[in-house]
C-alpha positions in Angstrom: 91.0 130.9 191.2 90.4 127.7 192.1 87.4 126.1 195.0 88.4 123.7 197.5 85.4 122.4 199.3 85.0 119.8 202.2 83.2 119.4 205.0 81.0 116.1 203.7 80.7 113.1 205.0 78.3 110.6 207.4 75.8 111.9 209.0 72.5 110.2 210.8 68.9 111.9 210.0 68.5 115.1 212.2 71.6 115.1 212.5 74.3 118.3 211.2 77.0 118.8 208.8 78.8 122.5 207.7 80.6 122.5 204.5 83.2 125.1 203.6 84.6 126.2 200.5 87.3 127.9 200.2 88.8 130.0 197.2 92.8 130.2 196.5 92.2 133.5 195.6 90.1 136.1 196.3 86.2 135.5 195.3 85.3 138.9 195.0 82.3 140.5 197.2 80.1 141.6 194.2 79.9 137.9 192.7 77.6 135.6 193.9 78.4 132.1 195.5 76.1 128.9 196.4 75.7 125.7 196.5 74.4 122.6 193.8 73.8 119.4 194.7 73.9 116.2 192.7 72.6 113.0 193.1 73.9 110.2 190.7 71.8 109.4 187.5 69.7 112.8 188.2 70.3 116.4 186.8 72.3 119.0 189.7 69.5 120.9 191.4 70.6 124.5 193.0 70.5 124.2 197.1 71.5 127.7 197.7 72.5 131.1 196.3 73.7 134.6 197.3 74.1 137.6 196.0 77.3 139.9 196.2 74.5 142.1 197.7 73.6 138.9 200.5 70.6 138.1 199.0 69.8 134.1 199.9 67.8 131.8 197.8 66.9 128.4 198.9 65.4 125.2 197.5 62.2 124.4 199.2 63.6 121.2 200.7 66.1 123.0 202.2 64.3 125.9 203.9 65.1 126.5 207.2 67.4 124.0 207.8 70.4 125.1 206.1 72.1 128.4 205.6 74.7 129.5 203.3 77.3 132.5 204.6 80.7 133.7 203.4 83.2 135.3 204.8 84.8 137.5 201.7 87.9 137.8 204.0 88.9 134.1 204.2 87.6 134.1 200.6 85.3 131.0 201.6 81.6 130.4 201.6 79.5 127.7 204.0 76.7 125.8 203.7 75.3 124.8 207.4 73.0 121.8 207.0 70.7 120.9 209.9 68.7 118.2 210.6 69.5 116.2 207.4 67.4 114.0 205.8 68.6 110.6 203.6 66.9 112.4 200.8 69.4 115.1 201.6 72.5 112.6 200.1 74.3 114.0 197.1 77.6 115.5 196.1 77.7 118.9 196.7 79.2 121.0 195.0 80.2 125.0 195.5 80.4 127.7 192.7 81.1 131.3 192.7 79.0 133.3 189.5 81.6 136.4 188.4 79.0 139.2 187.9 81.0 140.8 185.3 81.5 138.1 182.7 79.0 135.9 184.1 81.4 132.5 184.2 81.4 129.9 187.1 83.9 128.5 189.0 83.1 125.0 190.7 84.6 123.3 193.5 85.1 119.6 193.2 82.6 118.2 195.2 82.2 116.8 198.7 80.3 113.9 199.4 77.1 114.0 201.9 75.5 110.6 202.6 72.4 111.2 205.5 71.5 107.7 207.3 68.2 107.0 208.3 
């Protein structure tokens, strides 16, 4: 299986971007699935997780203004971002955890740049 994610791009502070990441095949409802973020020169800091179960965990920084989903049907998971801030800029990049032999799968990237 293999993660295709996009959705990144320009945005201006306050301003919204959804990211998507979809699997080419399926990601399996028990793993979980989330988000990391990277900024260059610093260490990848988690954004967002979820159980197979649903359960969310967020970074402080991004507490209610973005919110990860999947849809175990399309075999994708999303990452709304709202009201970015600049210090919201990085790479991001999608994983899914497998539950069983506890391995990742990473999607390549997709570049967020929040303007000011």
């Amino acid at each position: 299986v293999q993660l295709q994610a996009s959705g990144g791009g320009l945005a201006r502070a306050g301003g919204s971007l959804r990211l998507s990441c979809v699997a080419t095949g399926a990601i399996g409802s028990r793993n979980a699935v989330g988000w990391y973020r990277q900024v260059s020169g610093k260490q990848r800091e988690l954004v967002t997780s979820m159980t197979g179960g649903g359960d969310t965990n967020y970074a402080d920084s991004v507490k209610g203004r973005f919110t990860i989903s999947r849809d175990n049907a399309k075999n994708a998971v999303y990452l709304q971002m709202n009201n970015l801030q600049p210090e919201d800029t990085a790479v991001y990049y999608c994983y899914v955890h497998h539950w069983i032999t506890q391995s990742y799968i990473w999607g390549q990237g997709t570049q967020v740049t929040v303007s000011s």
